[in-house]
C-alpha positions in Angstrom: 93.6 114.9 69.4 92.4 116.6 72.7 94.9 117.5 75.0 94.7 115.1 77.8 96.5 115.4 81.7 97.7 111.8 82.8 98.9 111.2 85.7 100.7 107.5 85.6 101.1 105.8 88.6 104.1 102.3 89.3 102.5 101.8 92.1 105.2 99.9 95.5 106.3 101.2 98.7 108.0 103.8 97.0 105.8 104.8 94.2 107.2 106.4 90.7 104.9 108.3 89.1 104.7 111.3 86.3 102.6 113.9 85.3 102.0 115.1 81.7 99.9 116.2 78.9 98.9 114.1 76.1 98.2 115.8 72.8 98.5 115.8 69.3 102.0 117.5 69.5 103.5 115.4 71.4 104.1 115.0 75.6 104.7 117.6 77.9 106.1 116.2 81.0 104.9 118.6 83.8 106.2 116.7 86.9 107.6 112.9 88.1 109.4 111.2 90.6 109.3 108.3 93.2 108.0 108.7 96.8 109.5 108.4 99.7 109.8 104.6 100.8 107.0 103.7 103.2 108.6 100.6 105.1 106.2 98.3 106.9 105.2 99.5 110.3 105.4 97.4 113.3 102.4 95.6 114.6 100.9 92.0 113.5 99.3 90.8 110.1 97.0 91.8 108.6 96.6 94.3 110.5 99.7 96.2 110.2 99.5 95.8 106.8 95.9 97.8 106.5 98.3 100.6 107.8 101.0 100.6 105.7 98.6 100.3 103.0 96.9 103.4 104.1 100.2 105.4 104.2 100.9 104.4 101.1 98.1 105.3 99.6 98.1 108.5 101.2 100.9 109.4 99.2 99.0 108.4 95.9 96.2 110.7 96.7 98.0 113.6 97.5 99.7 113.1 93.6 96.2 113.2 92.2 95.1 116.6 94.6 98.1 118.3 93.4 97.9 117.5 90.0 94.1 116.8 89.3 94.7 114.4 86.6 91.8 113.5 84.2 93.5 110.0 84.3 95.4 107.7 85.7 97.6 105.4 83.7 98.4 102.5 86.3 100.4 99.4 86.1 98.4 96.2 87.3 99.7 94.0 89.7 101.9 91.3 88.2 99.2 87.5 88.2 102.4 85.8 91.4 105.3 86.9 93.4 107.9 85.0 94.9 107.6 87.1 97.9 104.4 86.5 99.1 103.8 89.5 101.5 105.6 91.8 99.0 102.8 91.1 96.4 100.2 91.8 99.1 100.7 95.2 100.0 100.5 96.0 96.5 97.2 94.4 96.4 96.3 96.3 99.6 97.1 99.5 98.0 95.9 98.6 94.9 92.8 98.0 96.4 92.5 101.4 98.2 93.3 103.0 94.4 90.5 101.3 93.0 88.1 102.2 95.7 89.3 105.8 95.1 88.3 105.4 91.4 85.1 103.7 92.0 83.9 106.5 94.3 85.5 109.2 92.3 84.3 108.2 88.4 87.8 109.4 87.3 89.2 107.7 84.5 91.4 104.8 84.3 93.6 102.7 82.4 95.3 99.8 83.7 98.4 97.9 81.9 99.8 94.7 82.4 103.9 95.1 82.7 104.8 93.1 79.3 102.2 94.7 77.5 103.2 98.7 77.8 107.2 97.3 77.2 106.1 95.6 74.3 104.6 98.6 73.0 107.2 101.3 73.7 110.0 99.1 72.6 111.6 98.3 75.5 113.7 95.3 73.5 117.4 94.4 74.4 119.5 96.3 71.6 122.0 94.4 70.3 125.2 95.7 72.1 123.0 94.8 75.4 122.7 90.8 74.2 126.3 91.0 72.8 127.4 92.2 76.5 125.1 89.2 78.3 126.7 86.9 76.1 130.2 88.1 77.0 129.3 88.0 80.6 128.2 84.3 80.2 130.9 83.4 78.4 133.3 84.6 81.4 131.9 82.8 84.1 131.4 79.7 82.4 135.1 79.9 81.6 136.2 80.6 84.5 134.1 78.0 86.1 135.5 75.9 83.8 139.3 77.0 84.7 138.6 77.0 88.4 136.1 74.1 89.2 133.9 76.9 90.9 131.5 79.3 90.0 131.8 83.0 90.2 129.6 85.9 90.7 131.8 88.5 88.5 132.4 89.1 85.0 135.5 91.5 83.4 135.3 92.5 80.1 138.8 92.5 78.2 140.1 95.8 79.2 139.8 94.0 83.1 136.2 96.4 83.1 133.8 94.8 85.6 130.6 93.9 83.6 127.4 92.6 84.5 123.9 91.3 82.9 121.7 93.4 81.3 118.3 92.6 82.3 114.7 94.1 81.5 114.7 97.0 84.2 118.1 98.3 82.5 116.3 98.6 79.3 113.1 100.2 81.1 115.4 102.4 82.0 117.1 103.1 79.2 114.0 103.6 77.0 112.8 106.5 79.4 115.5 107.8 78.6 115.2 108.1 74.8 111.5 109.2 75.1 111.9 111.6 77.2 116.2 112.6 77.4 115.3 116.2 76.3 112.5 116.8 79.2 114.2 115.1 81.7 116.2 116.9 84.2 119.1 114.5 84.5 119.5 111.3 82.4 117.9 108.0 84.9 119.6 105.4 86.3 118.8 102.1 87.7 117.6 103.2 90.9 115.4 105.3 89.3 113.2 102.1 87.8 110.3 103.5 89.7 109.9 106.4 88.4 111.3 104.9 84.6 108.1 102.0 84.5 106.1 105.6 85.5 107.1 107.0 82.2 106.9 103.8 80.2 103.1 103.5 81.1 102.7 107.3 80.5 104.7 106.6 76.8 102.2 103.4 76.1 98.9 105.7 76.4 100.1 108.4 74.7 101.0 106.3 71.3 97.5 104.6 71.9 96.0 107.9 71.4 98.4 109.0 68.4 96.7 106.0 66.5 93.0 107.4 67.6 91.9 110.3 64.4 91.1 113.5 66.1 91.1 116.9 64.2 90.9 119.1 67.0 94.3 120.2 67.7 96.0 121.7 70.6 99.3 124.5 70.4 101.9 123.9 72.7 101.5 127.6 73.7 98.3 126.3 75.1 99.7 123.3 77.0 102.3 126.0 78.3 99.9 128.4 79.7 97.7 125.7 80.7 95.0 126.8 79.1 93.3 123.2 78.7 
């Protein structure tokens, strides 16, 4: 399998992305991270929202000059939002992306959110569903007890637990791909850059099912020699 340079793109106002090289031996994570947060400037819709648009995709760009990817792995936009003008300014930047790519020619590959978790195996272990159910279980007792509802959940050591929920295991899947290449392990405010590598992850085992008998050392990936 040809070595490949993939830079995958979580696109929000404060995109994740990472950069590495696809290959037969495996994936070399050159760089990732999460941009700084571009909040919403002032001004009026829509027209406000062409700029912040712009200045986020500025950001984008400037990932692909420095890296000069030969694609981008991106996750699509999901089909609704509950917050309406959220979900726009993706589609705003989204747009400006795909312009970019039209006028460019560079490669793409878009992903739908379920379908790259699905195939990385991002799926609740089962200490994570024993947990939720140990959370649910203590409120609905102590609703019970207390005629009233309650927003915290203690374990029986008197540990404050809470709900695992999909982003935790994004996050901890990024983590057991790529523990050994990362500088410290991610946490959840880090989902950003964790969806990042889980698109990255989902391309690369695409490829590993693809024959190819060239083959690529990591001495080469090393020295960039590709």
């Amino acid at each position: 399998m040809e070595a490949e340079r993939i830079l995958a793109l979580d696109i929000s106002t404060k995109t994740g992305y990472c950069n590495l090289i696809s290959s037969d031996i495996g994936m070399k994570l050159m760089d990732y991270g999460t941009l700084p947060q571009i909040h919403e400037p002032e001004g009026s819709y829509p027209s406000n929202y062409v700029i912040w648009a712009y200045d986020n995709f500025k950001g984008i760009k400037e990932l692909i000059d420095k890296f000069k990817p030969e694609i981008l792995i991106v996750e699509e936009t999901s089909k609704g939002s509950k917050n309406g003008k959220s979900q726009k300014i993706l589609e705003f930047t989204h747009f400006l992306l795909g312009q970019f790519i039209k006028d460019s020619g560079i490669k793409s590959v878009y992903l739908q959110t379920e379908e790259w978790r699905r195939e990385i195996g991002c799926k609740m272990s089962d200490t994570e569903k024993l947990k939720n159910k140990a959370v649910r279980d203590y409120k609905k007792k102590f609703e019970k007890e207390n005629s009233k509802k309650t927003t915290v959940a203690y374990d029986t050591n008197g540990k404050r637990i809470g709900l695992t929920g999909k982003k935790h295991v994004n996050v901890r899947r990024a983590n057991e791909i790529f523990g050994d290449q990362l500088k410290e392990s991610l946490i959840l405010a880090n989902e950003d850059l964790a969806d990042a590598l889980g698109l990255a992850a989902c391309y690369h085992f695409r490829r590993l099912k693809v024959d190819n008998t060239e083959e690529v050392t990591m001495e080469d990936i090393i020295k960039d020699k590709i």
